[in-house]
PLY file of the C-alpha trace (Angstrom):
ply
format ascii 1.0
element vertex 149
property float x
property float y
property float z
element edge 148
property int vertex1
property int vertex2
end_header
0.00 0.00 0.00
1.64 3.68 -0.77
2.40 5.84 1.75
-0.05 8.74 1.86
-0.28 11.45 4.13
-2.89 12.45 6.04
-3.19 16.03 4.34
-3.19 14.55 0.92
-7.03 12.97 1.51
-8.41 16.20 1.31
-8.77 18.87 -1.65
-6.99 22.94 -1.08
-11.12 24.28 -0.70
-11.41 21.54 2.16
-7.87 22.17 3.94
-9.52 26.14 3.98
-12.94 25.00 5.17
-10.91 22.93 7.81
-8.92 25.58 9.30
-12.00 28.37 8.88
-14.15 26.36 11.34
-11.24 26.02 13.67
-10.51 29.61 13.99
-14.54 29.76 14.19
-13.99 27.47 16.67
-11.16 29.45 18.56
-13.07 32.56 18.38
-16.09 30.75 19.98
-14.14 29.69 22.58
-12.38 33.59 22.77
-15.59 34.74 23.50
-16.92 32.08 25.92
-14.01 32.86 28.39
-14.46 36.78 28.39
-17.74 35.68 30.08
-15.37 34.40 32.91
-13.54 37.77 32.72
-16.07 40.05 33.45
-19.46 39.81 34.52
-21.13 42.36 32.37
-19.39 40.28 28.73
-21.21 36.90 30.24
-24.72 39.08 30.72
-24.42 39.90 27.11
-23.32 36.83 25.72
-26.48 35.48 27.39
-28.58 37.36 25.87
-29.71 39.16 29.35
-31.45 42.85 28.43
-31.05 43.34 32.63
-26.96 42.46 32.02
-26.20 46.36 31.60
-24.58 48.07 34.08
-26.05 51.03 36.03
-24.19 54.20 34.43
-25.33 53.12 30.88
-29.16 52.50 31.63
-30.57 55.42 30.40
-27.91 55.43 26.99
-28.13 53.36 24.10
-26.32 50.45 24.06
-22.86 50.98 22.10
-22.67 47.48 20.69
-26.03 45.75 18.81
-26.07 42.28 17.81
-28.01 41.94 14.66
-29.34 38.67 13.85
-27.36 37.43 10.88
-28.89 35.53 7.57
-28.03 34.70 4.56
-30.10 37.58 3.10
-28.24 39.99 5.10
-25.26 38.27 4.42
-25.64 38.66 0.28
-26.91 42.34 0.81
-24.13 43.75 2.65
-21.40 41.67 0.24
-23.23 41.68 -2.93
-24.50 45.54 -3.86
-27.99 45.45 -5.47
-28.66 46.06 -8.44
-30.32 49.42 -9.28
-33.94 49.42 -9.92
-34.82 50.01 -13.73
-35.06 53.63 -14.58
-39.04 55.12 -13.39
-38.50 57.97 -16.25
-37.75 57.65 -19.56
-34.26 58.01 -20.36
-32.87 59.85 -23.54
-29.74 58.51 -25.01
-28.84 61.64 -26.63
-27.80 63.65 -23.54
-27.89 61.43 -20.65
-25.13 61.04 -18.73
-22.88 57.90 -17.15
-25.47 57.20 -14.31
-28.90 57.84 -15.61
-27.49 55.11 -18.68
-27.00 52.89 -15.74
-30.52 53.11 -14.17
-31.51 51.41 -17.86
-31.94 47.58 -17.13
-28.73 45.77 -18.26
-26.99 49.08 -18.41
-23.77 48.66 -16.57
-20.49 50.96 -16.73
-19.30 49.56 -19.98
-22.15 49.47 -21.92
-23.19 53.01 -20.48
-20.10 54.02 -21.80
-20.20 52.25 -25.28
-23.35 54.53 -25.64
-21.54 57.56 -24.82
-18.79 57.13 -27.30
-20.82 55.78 -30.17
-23.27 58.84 -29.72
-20.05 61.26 -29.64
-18.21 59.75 -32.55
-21.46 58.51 -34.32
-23.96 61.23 -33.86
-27.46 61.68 -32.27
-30.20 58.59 -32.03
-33.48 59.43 -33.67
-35.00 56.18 -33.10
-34.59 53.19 -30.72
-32.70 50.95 -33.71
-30.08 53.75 -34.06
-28.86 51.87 -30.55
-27.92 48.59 -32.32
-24.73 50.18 -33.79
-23.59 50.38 -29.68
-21.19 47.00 -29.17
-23.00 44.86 -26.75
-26.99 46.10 -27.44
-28.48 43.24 -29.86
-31.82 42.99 -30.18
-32.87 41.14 -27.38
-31.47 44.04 -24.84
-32.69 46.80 -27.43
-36.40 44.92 -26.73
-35.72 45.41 -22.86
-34.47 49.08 -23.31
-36.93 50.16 -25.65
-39.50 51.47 -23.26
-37.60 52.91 -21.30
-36.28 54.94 -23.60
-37.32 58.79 -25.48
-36.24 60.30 -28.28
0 1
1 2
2 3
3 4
4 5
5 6
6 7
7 8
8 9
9 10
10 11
11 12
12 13
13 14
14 15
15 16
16 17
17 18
18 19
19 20
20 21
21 22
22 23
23 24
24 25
25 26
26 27
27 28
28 29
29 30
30 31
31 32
32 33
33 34
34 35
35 36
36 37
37 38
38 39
39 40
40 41
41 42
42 43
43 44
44 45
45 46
46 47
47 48
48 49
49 50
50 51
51 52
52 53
53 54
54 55
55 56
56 57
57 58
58 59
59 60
60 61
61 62
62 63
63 64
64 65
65 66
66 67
67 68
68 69
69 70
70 71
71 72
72 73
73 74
74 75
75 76
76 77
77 78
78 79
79 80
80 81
81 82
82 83
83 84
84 85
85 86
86 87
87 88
88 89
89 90
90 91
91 92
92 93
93 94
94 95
95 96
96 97
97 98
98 99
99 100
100 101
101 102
102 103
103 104
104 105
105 106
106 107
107 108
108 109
109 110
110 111
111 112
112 113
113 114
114 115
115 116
116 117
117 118
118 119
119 120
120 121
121 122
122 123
123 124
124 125
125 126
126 127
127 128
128 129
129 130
130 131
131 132
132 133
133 134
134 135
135 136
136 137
137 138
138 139
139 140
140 141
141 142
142 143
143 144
144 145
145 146
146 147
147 148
């Protein structure tokens, strides 16, 4: 039988995972002994509203615990996207950002638009917008009411 080490059973993403949960682990741990170092930390940890000391009754508490999900999670990592634009955009003189309230408008294409209408002239019509790299006609159908001319 060959010789294989212990660390060679697992994959790199599963070595990570491993040593992630120990420091989660750790950190657990951290936080379950500053309960032993002060009485006020083991009131919180508990959950105990009555755990605040008598100075800071009458202030808001400093530190909040926020429940955590995966929804929050994803919405403070991941920005949303930006709604689709409520008034109709013109292509002709709007700028970077109201380009990018357009649905499937991002940076580049906003951009692309910019450009083509500098070096290419005014749009008169919603198919003058198929010249732009990147708008075919499936994203032209998307844009189009949004869109005045």
């Amino acid at each position: 039988m060959p010789d294989v080490k212990t660390w060679e059973l697992f994959t790199p993403a599963e070595r990570r995972l491993a040593v992630l949960l120990f420091a989660l682990a750790v950190l657990g741990e951290m936080a379950h002994f500053g309960g032993h170092a002060s009485p006020e930390v083991a009131r919180w940890l508990e959950g105990d509203p009555s755990g605040e000391p008598e100075s800071t009754a009458s202030n808001p508490p400093v530190l909040v615990s926020l429940p955590m999900t995966a929804d929050t999670v994803t919405r403070a990592v991941v920005p949303a996207k930006q709604s689709a634009a409520t008034d109709p955009v013109n292509p002709n003189t709007a700028d970077l950002a109201a380009l990018m309230r357009l649905p499937g408008v991002g940076p580049v294409l906003a951009r692309r638009i910019i450009d083509d209408r500098n070096g290419g002239g005014p749009y008169r019509r919603p198919e003058d917008l198929l010249r732009v790299p990147g708008i075919g006609p499936a994203k032209l159908a998307k844009l189009r009411d949004h869109l005045v001319f």
